[in-house]
N, C-alpha and C positions, 0 to 999 in steps of 0.2 A: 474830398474825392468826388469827380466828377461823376456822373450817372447817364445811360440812356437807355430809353425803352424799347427791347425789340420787340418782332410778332415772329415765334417759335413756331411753324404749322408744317402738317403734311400736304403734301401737293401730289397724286398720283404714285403714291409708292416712296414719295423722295421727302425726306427730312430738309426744310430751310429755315435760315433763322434771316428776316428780312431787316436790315438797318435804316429808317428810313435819315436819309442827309435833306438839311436846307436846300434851296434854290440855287445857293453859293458857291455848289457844288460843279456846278456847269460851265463857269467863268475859272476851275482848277484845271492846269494844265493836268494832259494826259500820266504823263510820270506821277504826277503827286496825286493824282486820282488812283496809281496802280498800288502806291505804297496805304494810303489810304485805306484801302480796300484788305493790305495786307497786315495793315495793325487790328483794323476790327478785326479779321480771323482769329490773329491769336489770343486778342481779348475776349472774343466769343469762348474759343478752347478752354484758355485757363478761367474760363468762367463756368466750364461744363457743360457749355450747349451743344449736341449733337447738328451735321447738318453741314449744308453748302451754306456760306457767311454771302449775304446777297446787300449792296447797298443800292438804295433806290432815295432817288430823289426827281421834282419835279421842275425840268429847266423851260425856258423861255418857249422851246417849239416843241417839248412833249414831255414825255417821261422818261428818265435815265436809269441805266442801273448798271451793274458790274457784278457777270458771274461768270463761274468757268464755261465756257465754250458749248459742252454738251447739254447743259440745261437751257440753250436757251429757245430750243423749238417751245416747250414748256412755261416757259415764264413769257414769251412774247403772250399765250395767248388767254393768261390767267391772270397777270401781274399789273394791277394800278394802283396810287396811292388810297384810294377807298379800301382798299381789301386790307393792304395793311394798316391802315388805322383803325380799323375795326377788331383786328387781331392781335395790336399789342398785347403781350400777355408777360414779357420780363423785362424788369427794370437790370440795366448791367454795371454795375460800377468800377472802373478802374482808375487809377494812377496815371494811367498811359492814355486817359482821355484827355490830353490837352492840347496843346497849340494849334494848328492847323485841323487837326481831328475834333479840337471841341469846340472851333469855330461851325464845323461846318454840321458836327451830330447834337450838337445842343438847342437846335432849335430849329428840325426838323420841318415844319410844317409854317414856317413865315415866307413873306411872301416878296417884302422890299429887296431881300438881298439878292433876286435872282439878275439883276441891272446892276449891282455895285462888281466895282473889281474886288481882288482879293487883296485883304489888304497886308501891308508888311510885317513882317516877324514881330516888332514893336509895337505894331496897332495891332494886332490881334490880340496881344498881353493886355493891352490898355481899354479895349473894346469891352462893355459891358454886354452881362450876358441879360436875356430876354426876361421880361417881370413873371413869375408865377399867374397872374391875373391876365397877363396876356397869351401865354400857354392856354391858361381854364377856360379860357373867350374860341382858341382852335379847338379844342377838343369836344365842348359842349355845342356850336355850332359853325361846324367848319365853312368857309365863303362859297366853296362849289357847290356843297350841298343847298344853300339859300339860295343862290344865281341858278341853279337848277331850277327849283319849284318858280322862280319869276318867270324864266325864259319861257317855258310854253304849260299851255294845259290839263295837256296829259303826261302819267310818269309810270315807269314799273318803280313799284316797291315792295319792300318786306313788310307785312302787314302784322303785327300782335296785336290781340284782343285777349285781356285779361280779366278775370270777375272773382269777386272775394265770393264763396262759397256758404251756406246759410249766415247771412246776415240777420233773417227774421229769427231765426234761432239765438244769436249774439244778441238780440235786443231782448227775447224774453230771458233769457238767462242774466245777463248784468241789469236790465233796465234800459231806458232809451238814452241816459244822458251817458253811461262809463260805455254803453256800445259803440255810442258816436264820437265818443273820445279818443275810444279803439280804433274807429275805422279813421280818425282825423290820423293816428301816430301809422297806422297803414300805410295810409295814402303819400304820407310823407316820408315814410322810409323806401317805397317804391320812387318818391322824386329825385329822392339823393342819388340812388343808385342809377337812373336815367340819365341824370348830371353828370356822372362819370364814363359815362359812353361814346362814342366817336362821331356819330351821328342818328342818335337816339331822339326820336321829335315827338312831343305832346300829341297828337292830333286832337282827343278830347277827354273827358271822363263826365261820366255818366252815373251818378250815384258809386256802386261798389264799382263799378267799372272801367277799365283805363283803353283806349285805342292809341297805341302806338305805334312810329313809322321807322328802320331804319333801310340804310342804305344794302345793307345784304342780310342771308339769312344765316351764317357763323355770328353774329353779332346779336341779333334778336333770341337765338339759340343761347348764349353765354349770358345775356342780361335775365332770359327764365330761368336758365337754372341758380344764379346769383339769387335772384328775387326770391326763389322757392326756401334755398338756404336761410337768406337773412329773417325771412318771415316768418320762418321755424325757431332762430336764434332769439326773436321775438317771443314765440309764443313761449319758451321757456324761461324767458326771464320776467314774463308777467302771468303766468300761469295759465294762457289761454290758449284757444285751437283752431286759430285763426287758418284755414285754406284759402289757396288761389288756385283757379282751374286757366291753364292759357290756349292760347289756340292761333298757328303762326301761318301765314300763307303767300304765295309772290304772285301778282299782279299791276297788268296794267288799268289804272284809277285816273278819275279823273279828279283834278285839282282846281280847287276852287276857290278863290285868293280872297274873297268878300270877308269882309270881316263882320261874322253876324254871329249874337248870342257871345260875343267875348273873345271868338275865336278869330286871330289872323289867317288861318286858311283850313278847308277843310278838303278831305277826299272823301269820292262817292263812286259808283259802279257796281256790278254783279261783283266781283271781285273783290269786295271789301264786304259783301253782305256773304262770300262764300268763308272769307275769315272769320267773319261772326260766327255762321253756321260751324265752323271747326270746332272754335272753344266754346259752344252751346253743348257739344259733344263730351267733353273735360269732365272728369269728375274733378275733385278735390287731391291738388298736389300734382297733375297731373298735366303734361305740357303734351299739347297733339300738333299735329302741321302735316301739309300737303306734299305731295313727294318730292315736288321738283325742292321745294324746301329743305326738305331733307338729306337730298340727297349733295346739296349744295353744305350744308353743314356739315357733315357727317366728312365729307371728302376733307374739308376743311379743319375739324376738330375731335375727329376720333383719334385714339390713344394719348390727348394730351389733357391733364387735369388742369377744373378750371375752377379757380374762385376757392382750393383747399379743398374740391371734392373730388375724393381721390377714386371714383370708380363711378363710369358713367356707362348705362347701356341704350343701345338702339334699338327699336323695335317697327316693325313694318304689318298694321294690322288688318291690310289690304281695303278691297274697294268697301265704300258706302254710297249709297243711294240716300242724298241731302237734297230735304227739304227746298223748292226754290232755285236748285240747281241743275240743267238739263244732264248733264255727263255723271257718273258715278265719280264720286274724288276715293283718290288712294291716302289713307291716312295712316299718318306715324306716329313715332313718339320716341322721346329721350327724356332720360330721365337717371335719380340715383335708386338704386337697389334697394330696398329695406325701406325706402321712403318713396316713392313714386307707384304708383298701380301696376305699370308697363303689362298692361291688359288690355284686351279691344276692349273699346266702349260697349255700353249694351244700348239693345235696338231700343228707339224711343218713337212720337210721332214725330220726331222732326229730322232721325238718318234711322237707317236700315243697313243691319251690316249683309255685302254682295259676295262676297270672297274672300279669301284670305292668303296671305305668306307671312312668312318671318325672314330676314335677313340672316 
C-alpha cells in the first residue's frame, strides 16, 4: 500500500491539507490533472483529514497548484513549496495511490521529471519508484535551500539558538567523564531530530550549545517542541534532568560562505546576536521567540498536535528591553502545559521586562 506525506495546517481561519505532486505534474494534461486532484480528495476524506484537499507542485515556470476557486486570493499569497515542506505533518496511505497518481505523489520533490513526458500506462507500471536515500538527501538538504545561501550574501532566516541548561551542575553531579557522555547522547539525539526536518541547517555548536537555521519559523517552532519532548523521553529513561532553554528569532543575516574552524558557512549580524539575546532569556524547558516569529507560527500551527503532544499553548509576554539591542523586542513563547514555564522571563542584567499582554 502506497503512502504520501501531507502538510494538514491552518491558513487564516481555513483548514487545508496541501499534497505536494512531482514536477511531473506539469507535463499532465488539464483533465487528468482535474481527476487527479479529485482522487486525493476522497483519499484525504476516507482518510479523515478535515480541509480544502490542495495539490501543489513545482513546474518548469513557477509553482502549480489546484484548489477550489475561492481560496485562491489566499493561497496566491501564502502558498510555496518551502512552506509545505516544512509542514508535512501526515503520512496517507491508500490503495488507490497508484497509476498515474503514484507516479506523480510519490516523489514529490524530484527534480528530472519536470522535462520528461508522461509516460504510458505500461511504463508507469514498469517505472521504478525513487530510492529511500534519495528522498533522505531532499528532505535533509533540499537544492533551493543550498543555491539560496550560494547566490548572494545576504538572507532572512529563521534563527534557533538552543543551550543545555546547568551543564556545571551535570558535571559535579555524575563526574566530568558520564556528564560528557550525557551531553555527547544530547547532542546526538538533537542531530537526528534536525536530520528529519525539511530545511533544518547546522550553522554551529558551541560546547552545550547549537545555532540553527531554518527556512520559516512553523518549522523551527515543531523541531523545539520535538527536541523538548525527546529530551525529557531521555532524561526518563536514563534517570537524568537534562533541560534545553531555546530562543527563535527572523532576521536578515549576513552569510558567510569561508569555510573557517570546520564550518562551510556561517552567519553573522545584529540579528543573530538579537537570537542569542532571546534564548539567553530561556529558563530551562522553555522555548521564547520574537513576535513576527510567532505570529508566523502560531498562524501556521495552532490547533494542530505535533510530534504526539497533544496540547500546546501560546503565550505573548510582551516588550523587553535587550541587552545590545536598540528597539524593545516583543517576546513569546510556546510551549506544553505541565512541562513548559509559559511565564515571562524574569528581569536579569542582560533584558528588562517593558510591558506586557497575553494573547
Amino acid at each position: 500500500m502506497n503512502s504520501v506525506q501531507v502538510a494538514h495546517v491552518r491558513i487564516q481561519g481555513n483548514e487545508f491539507v496541501f499534497v505536494p505532486f512531482s514536477p511531473l505534474m506539469a507535463s499532465v494534461s488539464a483533465a487528468d490533472q482535474q481527476n487527479l486532484l479529485k482522487q486525493m480528495r476522497e483519499i484525504c476524506r476516507g482518510f479523515g483529514l478535515n480541509g480544502e484537499v490542495v495539490v501543489v507542485w513545482q513546474g518548469p515556470s513557477g509553482l502549480g497548484y489546484l484548489a477550489d476557486s475561492r481560496y485562491h486570493g489566499v493561497l496566491s499569497k501564502v502558498l510555496n513549496m518551502t512552506v509545505v515542506r516544512s509542514n508535512l505533518n501526515k503520512k496517507v496511505s491508500s490503495p488507490a495511490i497508484d497509476g498515474l497518481l503514484a507516479q506523480v505523489a510519490l516523489d514529490p520533490f524530484g527534480t528530472a521529471a519536470a522535462a520528461t513526458p508522461v509516460p504510458s500506462p505500461a511504463a508507469r507500471v514498469a517505472q521504478a519508484a525513487p530510492s529511500p536515500a534519495a528522498a533522505d538527501e531532499h528532505r535533509s538538504m533540499p537544492s533551493i535551500h543550498a543555491g539560496a545561501r550560494k547566490a548572494t550574501s545576504n538572507r532572512v532566516v529563521t534563527m534557533l539558538f538552543t543551550d543545555l541548561v546547568g551543564s556545571t551542575k551535570l558535571k559535579q553531579e555524575y563526574g566530568d567523564a558520564q556528564a560528557m557522555q550525557l551531553v555527547r547522547q544530547h547532542h546526538d539525539l538533537v542531530r537526528s531530530i534536525l536530520a528529519s526536518t525539511a530545511t533544518g541547517e547546522e550553522v554551529s555548536t558551541s560546547g552545550d550549545s547549537f545555532f540553527i537555521a531554518f527556512a520559516t519559523p512553523s518549522e523551527a517552532v515543531t523541531f523545539a517542541l520535538r527536541m523538548q519532548s525527546r529530551v525529557e523521553d531521555m532524561n526518563e529513561a536514563e534517570g537524568t534532568n537534562i533541560q534545553d532553554r531555546v530562543g527563535i528569532h527572523v532576521g536578515e543575516v549576513y552569510a558567510d560562505n569561508a569555510k573557517v574552524a570546520g564550518k562551510t558557512f556561517d552567519f553573522n549580524g545584529i540579528q543573530v546576536d538579537t537570537a542569542a539575546r532571546i534564548m539567553s532569556l530561556a529558563q530551562g524547558k522553555q522555548i521564547l521567540m520574537s513576535r513576527f516569529a510567532y505570529d508566523n507560527a502560531f498562524q501556521m500551527l495552532n490547533g494542530y498536535e505535533i510530534d504526539g503532544i497533544p496540547d500546546i499553548e501560546w503565550r505573548n509576554h510582551g516588550l523587553y528591553e535587550v541587552k545590545g539591542v536598540e528597539d524593545p523586542v516583543e517576546i513569546c513563547e510556546v510551549g506544553e502545559p505541565g512541562f513548559a514555564p509559559l511565564k515571562p522571563p524574569p528581569d536579569s542584567e542582560k533584558a528588562k521586562r517593558a510591558g506586557s499582554y497575553r494573547r
